[in-house]
C-alpha positions as CSV (number, residue, x, y, z in Angstrom):
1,X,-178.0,90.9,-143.8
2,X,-175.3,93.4,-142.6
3,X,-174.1,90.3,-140.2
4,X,-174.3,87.8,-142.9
5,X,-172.0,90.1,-144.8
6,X,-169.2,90.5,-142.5
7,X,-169.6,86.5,-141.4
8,X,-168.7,86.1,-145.6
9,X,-165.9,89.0,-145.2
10,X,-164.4,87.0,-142.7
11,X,-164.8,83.5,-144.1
12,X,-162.8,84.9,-147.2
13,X,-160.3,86.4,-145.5
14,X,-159.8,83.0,-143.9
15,X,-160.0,81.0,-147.4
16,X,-157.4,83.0,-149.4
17,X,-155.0,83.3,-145.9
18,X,-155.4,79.0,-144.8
19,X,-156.1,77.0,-147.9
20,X,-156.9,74.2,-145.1
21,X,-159.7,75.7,-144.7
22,X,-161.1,75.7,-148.0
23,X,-162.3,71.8,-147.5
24,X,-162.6,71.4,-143.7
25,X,-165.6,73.1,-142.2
26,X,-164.5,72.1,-138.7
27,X,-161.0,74.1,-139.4
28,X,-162.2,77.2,-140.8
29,X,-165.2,77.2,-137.8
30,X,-161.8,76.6,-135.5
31,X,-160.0,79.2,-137.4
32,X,-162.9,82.1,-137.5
33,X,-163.2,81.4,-133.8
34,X,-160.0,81.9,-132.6
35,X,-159.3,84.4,-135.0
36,X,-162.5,86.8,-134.2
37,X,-163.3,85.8,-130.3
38,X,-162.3,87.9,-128.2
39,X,-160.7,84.6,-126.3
40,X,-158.9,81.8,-127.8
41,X,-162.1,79.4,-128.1
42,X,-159.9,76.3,-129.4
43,X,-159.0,76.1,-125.7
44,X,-162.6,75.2,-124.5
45,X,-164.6,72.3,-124.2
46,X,-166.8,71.5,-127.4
47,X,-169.9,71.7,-125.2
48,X,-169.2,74.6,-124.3
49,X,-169.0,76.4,-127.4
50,X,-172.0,74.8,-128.2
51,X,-173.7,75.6,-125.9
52,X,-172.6,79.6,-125.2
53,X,-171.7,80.7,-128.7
54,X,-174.2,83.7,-128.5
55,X,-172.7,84.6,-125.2
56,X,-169.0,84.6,-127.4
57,X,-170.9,87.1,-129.9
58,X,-169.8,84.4,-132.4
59,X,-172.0,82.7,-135.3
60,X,-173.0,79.1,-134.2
61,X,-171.5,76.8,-136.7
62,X,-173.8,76.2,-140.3
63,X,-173.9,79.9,-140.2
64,X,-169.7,79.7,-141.2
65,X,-170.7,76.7,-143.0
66,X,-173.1,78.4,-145.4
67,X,-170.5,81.4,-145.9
68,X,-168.0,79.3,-146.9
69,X,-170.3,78.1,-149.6
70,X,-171.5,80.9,-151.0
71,X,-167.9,82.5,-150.9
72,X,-166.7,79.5,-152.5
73,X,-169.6,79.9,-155.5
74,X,-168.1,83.3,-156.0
75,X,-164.6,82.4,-155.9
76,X,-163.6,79.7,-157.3
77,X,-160.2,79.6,-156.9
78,X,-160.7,79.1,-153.3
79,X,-162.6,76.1,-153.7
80,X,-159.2,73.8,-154.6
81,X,-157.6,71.7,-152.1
82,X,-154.2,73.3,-151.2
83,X,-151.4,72.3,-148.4
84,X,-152.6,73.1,-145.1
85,X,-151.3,75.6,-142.7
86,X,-151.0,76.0,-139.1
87,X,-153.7,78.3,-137.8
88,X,-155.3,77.1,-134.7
89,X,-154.7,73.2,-135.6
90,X,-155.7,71.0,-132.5
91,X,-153.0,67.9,-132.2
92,X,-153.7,65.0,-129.8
């Protein structure tokens, strides 16, 4: 429970600081991992994340998913769709 706390800390951190986050679960997964990885994970393969994500210490991705809901049940306000930001976007 400890982890699942700090997973939510994070998540709102990332909510109230990206509203772009708020309705895109794959940018706030993108955004929590380069944020808290001790590498910039944006630069690596998908299947490679997916596949080592324990190895990054980092929560695999319906773990975020979850946080963002219940942070979002709690907080209202951070539910709305805003203007994006940049943080960690991935442009082809």
């Amino acid at each position: 429970m400890n982890k699942q706390k700090t997973v939510d800390s994070k998540v709102l951190a990332i909510l109230r600081e990206c509203p772009e986050t708020r309705y895109d679960d794959m940018q706030l997964i993108l955004c929590y991992y380069n944020r808290y990885s001790y590498m910039r994970v944006g630069d690596l393969p998908l299947e490679d994340i997916v596949n080592n994500y324990k190895g990054y210490g980092l929560p695999c991705f319906e773990t975020i998913r979850r946080a963002r809901q219940r942070v979002q049940s709690l907080f209202p306000e951070l539910s709305r769709q805003c203007s994006g930001c940049n943080c960690g976007n991935i442009r082809m």
